[in-house]
N, C-alpha and C positions, 0 to 999 in steps of 0.2 A: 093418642098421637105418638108418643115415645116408643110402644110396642110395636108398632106399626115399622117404626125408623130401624129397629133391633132387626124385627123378620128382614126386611128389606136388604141389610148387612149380610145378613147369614145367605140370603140368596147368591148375592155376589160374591161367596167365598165359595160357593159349591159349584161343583163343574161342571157347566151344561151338558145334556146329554145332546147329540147334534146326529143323533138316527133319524132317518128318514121314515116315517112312516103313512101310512092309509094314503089319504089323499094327500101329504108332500112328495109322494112319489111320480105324481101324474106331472110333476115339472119336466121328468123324462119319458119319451114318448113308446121305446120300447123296451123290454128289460126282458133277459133269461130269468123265468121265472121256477120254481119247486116246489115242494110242499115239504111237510116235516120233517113224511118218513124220505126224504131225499127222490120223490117222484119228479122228471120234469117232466114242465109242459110246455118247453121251447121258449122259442123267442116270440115274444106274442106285447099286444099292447098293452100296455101303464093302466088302461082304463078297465079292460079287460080281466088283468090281474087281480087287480083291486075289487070287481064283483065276484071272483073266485073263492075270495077272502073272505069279501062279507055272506055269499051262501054257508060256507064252512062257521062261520062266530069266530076266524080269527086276522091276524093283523097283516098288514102287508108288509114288510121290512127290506128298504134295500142295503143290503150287505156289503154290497163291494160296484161302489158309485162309479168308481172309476175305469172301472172293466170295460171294454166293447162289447158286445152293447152292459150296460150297469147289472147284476145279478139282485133279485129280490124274491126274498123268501116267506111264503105264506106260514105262520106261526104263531103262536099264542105269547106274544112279544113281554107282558107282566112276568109269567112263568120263568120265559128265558132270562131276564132282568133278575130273578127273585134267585134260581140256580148258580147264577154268574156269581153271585155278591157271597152266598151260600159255598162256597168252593174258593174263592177268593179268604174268605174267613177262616175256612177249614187248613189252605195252605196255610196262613199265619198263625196257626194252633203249632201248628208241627215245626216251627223256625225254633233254633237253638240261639238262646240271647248268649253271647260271650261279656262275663263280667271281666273287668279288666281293676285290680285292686291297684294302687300305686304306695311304696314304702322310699321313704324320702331319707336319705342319710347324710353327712356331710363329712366330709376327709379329714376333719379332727373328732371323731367319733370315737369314743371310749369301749373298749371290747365289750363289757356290760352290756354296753347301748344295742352293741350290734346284736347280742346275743337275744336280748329281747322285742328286738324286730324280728330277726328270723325266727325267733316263734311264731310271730303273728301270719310273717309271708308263709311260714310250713300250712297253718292252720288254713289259712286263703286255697291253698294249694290242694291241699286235702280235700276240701271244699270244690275242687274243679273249677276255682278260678285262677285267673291268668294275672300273673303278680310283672306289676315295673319297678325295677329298683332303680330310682334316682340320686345321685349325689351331684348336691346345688356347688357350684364352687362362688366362692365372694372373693374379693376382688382382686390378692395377687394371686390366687389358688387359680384363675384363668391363665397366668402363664404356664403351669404344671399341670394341663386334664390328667396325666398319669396318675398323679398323686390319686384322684377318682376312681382311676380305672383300678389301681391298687387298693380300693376297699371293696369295690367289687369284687375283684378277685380272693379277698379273703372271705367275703361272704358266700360266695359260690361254694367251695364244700359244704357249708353247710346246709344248703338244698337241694343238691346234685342228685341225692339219692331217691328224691321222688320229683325232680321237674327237670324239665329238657330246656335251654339256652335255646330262644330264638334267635338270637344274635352275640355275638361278642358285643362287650362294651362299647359303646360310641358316644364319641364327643359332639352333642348337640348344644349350640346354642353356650349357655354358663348350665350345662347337664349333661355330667355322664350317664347315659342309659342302659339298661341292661334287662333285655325284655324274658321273661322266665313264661312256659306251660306245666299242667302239668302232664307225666307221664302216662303214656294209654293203658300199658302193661302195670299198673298197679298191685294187682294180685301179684303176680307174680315174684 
């Protein structure tokens, strides 16, 4: 019974497909119809279509419902389904994930301290990820964001030479931000 309750779940999270096919197309009575290799065979009947399909062993699909008269396409509808998802996959093979590291400071930060973060943002960098430098300000350090934007600005020679400023510093929020990439011309 419990397994039963689980599938049941999962069906409602997944997206119905809502193509029309074989005999749900006969609800419209005529349709521009084609075949795979893009043959038509005019405007002709729903029913008509649909035994075109079943001589050939494949599906009737209507494609574009809304058209005058509705367009449906005779094709081996699994296949087309099995390509789509197949290419679908392939584009997100090839997507470029942007890591985004974050280096947290504060405006009484000891030269030491910063020296040894910017190690770490250099190494992130090096690395071809995309470093945030933050400094939190607490409670009267909210009247002065400068005093922030002035450890940022001493941190910044120190990675200048391999990453490009997306932004000057800015005052977000109780954070000064300071968003760093790194640079393309590397070699160089």
């Amino acid at each position: 019974m419990r397994d039963n309750r689980r599938n049941d779940k999962d069906k409602g999270r997944r997206k119905k497909d809502t193509t029309l096919l074989n005999a749900d197309v006969l609800r419209v009575n005529e349709v521009r119809c084609m075949d795979e290799e893009g043959n038509q065979f005019g405007i002709i009947s729903s029913r008509e279509a649909l035994n075109i399909a079943e001589d050939k062993g494949l599906d009737l699909v209507l494609i574009a419902p809304d058209a005058k008269p509705p367009v449906a396409k005779i094709m081996d509808y699994g296949k087309f389904k099995y390509q789509a998802e197949k290419k679908k996959k392939e584009a997100k093979k090839k997507q470029k994930k942007i890591e985004v590291k974050e280096i947290k400071l504060s405006v009484k930060i000891a030269e030491n301290d910063i020296n040894y973060k910017v190690k770490h943002a250099r190494e992130f960098l090096e690395a071809g990820k995309h470093v945030k430098f933050r400094v939190f300000l607490r409670g009267r350090e909210m009247q002065h964001p400068e005093a922030g934007v002035e450890v940022l600005n001493r941190v910044w020679p120190m990675v200048e030479d391999i990453a490009t400023k997306e932004h000057e510093p800015k005052f977000e929020g109780r954070y000064v931000n300071m968003y760093t990439v790194p640079k393309k011309d590397k070699e160089k």
